[in-house]
C-alpha positions in Angstrom: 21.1 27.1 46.1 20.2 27.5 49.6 18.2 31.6 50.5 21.3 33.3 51.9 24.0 32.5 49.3 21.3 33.5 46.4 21.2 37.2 48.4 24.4 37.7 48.6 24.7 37.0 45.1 22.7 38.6 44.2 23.8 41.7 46.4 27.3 41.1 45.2 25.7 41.7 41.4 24.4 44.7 42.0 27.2 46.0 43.8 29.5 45.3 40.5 27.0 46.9 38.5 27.4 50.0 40.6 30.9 50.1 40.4 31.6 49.1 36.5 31.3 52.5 35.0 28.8 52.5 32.0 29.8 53.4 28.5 28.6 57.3 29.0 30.0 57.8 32.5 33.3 56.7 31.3 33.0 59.3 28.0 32.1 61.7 30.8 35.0 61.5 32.6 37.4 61.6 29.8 40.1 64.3 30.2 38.9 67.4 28.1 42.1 68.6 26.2 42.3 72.8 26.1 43.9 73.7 22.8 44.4 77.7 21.7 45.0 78.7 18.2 46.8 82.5 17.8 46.6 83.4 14.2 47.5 86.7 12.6 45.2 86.9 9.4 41.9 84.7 9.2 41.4 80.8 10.1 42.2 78.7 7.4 45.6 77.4 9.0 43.4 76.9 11.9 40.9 74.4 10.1 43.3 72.7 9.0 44.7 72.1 12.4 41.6 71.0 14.1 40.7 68.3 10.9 44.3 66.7 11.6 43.3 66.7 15.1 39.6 65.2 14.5 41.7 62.7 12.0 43.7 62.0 15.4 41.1 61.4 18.3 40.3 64.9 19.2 36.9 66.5 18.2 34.8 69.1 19.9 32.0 68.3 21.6 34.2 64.9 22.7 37.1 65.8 24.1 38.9 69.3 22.9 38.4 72.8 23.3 39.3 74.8 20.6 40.1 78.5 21.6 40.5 80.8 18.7 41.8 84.1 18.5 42.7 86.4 14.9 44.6 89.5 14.8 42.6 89.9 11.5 45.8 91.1 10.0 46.9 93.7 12.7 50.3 93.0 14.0 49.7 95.3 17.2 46.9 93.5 18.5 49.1 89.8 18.4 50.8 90.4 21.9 46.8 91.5 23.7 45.7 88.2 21.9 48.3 85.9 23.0 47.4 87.3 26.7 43.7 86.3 26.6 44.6 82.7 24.9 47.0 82.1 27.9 44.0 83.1 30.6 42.5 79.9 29.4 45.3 77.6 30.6 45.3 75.9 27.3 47.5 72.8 27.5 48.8 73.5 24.7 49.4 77.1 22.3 49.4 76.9 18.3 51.1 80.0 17.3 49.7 80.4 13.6 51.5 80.9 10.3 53.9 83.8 10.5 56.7 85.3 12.9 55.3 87.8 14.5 52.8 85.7 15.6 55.6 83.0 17.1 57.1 85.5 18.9 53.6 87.5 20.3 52.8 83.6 21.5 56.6 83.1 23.2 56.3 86.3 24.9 53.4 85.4 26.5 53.9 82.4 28.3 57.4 80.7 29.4 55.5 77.8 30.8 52.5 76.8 28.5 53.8 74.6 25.5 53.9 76.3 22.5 53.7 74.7 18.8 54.4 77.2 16.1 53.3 76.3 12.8 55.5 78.3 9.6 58.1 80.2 10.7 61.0 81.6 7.9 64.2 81.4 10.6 63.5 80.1 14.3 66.8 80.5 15.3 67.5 84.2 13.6 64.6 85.3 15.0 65.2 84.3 18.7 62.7 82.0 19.2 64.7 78.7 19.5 68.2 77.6 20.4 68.7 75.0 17.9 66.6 72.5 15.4 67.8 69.7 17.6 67.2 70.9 20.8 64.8 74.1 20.6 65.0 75.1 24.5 62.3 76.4 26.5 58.7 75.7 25.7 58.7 76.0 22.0 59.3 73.6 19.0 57.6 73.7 16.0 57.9 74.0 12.2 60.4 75.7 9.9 58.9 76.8 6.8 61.8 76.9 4.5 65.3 75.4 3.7 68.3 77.7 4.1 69.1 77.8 0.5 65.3 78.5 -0.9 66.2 82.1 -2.1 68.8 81.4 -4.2 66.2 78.4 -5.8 63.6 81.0 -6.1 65.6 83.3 -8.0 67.1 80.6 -10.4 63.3 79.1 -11.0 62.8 82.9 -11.9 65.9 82.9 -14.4 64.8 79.7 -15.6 60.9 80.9 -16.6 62.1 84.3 -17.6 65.5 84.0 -19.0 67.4 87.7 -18.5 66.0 89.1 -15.5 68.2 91.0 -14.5 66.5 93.3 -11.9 63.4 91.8 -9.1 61.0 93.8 -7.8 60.7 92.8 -3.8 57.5 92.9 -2.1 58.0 92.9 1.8 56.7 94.2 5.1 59.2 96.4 6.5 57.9 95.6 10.1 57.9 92.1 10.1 60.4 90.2 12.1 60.7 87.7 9.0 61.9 90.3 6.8 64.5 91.6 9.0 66.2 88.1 8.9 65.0 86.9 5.6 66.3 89.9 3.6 69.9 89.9 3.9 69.6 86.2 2.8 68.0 87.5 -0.3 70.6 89.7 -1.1 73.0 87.3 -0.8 71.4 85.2 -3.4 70.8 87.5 -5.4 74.5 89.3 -5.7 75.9 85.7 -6.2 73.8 86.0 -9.2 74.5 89.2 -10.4 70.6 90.1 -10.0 69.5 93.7 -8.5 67.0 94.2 -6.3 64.1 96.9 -5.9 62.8 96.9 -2.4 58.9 97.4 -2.4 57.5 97.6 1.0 54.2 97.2 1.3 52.2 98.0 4.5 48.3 98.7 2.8 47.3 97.6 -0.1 46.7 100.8 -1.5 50.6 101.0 -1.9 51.1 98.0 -4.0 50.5 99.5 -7.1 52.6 102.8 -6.9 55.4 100.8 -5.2 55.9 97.9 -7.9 55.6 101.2 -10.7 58.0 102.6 -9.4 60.1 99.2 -9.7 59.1 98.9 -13.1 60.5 102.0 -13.3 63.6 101.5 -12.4 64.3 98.6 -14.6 62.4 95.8 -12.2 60.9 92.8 -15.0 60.7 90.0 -12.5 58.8 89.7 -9.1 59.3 87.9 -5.6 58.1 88.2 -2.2 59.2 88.4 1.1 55.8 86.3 2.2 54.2 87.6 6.0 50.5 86.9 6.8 49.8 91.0 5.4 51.0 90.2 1.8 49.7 86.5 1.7 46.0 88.2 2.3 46.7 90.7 -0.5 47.4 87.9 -3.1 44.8 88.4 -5.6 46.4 92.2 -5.9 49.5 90.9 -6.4 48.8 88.3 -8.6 46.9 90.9 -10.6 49.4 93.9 -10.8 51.9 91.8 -11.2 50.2 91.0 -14.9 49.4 94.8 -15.2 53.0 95.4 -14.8 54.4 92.4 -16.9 56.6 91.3 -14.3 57.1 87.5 -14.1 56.6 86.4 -10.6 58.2 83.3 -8.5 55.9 83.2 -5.5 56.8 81.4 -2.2 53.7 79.4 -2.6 51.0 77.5 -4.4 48.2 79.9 -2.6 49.7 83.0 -4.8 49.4 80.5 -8.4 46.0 79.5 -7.4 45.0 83.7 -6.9 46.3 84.2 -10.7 50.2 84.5 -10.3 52.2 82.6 -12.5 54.8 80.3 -10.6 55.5 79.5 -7.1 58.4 77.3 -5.4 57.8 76.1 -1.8 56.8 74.3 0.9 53.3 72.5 0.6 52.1 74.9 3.9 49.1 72.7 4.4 50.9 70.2 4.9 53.3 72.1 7.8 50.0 72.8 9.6 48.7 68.8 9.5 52.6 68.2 11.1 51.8 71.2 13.5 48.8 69.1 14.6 51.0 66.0 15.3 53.4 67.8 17.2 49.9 68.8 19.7 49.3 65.5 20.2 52.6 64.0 21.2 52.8 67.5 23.7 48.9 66.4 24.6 50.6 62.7 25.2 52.8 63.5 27.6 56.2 64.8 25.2 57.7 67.9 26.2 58.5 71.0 23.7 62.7 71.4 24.3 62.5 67.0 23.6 60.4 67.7 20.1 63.3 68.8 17.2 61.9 71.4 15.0 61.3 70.1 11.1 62.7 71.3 8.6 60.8 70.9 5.1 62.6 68.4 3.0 60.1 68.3 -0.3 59.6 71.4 -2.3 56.8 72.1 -5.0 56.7 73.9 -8.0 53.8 75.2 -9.6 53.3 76.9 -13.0 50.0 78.7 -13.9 49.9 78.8 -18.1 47.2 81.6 -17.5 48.9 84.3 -16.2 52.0 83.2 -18.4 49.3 83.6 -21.5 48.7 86.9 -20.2 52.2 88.1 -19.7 52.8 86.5 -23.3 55.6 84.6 -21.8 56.6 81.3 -23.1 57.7 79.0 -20.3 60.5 76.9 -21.3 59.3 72.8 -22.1 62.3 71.7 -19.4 60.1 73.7 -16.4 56.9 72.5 -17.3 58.4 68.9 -17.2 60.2 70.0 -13.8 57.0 71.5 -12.6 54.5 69.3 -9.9 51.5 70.8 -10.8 50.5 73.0 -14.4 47.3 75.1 -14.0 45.9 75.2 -18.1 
């Protein structure tokens, strides 16, 4: 090889080596996804969120920032919350499990996409058009079927045959119970069961508020379930037993706290879908294209504790129905 072709080889070489972008320059200059979280009571839904992310590509420290923000159970500070989250210019918004907190995240922003995680009625409650075609920048998850109340209420007759009269736990300010309630009556006049409105706003209420059911004839228990009376579970579970009112819970989280039976969506599982529905946004999807889901697979869960303690015999036909028996 003669001098001058071995230089510019040589040359040419290095020059390539300049150019080909090593291994850490090109995990530099990945694009850093911006991800905020607006929950209304603590950050479990949120870890669960970020692990289905991890599970998906996205970790911190690699290539997501995780912005957090928890109304720690006030309802007034969601809208102030939802304000900072946007000052981040996330590329995406996870509005946390309730509908307040949906609707303090859609009143924020009308361009940033927005995933909302477990909400009762999305349409009902203004935040989408349709499942099919939400509109605007929103699309999430719905957290129950249409006909759950009326399931509820026969899971409640089945456990505790004659109960005739259901003590209501709600939130009288939520924006869930204003469209969830009338569906509840509904149910419960085709049945012929009377209801005893409880609403709850402290916890120091619960126990004069489901006395005074008890009072008035109430022997059976559900809830209309917001972030506030989800984080007062243990009570509940509790006086509920004190009170000997046989309970149908809208979830597994109230069984696992002591209650005795719950019929309802597996929520974890909404938020690990939540999670999904960030990465096709993150991908390039747009909200108003993404349907909202509807939760097809229901669980029921019997705790043979609490039924021990409310010396209440469940029937053999619900344990066989049941997906999961605490002993």
């Amino acid at each position: 090889m003669r001098r001058r072709e071995f230089i510019t080889l040589i040359g040419g070489a290095a020059a390539a080596a300049v150019s080909r972008p090593s291994p850490l320059c090109a995990q530099q200059a990945a694009k850093i996804h911006r991800v905020a979280y607006l929950a209304f009571v603590g950050d479990q839904d949120a870890s669960v969120v970020k692990q289905r992310l991890d599970e998906l590509g996205y970790g911190e420290g690699r290539n997501l920032i995780f912005d957090f923000r928890s109304a720690l159970g006030h309802q007034e500070r969601l809208p102030e919350l939802a304000a900072e989250l946007v000052k981040t210019n996330p590329d995406v918004m996870v509005a946390g499990f309730g509908t307040a907190t949906a609707k303090a995240a859609q009143a924020s922003t009308a361009s940033i996409p927005i995933v909302f995680t477990s909400v009762g009625d999305p349409i009902a409650s203004g935040i989408i058009k349709s499942l099919s075609r939400p509109g605007g920048n929103l699309t999430g998850l719905h957290a129950q079927a249409t006909d759950i109340y009326g399931k509820r209420l026969q899971t409640l007759e089945d456990i505790a045959p004659g109960t005739a009269t259901i003590a209501v736990l709600l939130s009288p300010d939520s924006p869930f119970t204003t469209v969830a309630l009338p569906g509840l009556r509904i149910a419960a006049q085709a049945r012929g069961q009377r209801l005893e409105l409880c609403e709850v706003d402290r916890a120091e209420q619960l126990a004069t508020r489901l006395q005074a059911a008890v009072k008035a004839g109430a022997t059976g228990l559900t809830i209309l379930e917001t972030p506030p009376l989800l984080a007062l579970r243990r009570d509940i579970a509790a006086l509920a037993v004190r009170f000997r009112l046989a309970a149908v819970y809208t979830n597994r989280e109230f069984v696992d706290a002591g209650g005795l039976a719950s019929y309802g969506v597996d929520r974890r599982q909404l938020y690990r879908r939540a999670a999904e529905f960030v990465d096709k946004i993150l991908k390039g999807q747009r909200p108003p294209d993404i349907p909202v889901e509807q939760p097809t697979k229901f669980e029921l869960v019997i705790n043979l504790k609490a039924a021990k303690a409310l010396a209440l015999q469940i029937p053999d036909k619900m344990l066989a129905l049941a997906d999961e028996v605490i002993e």
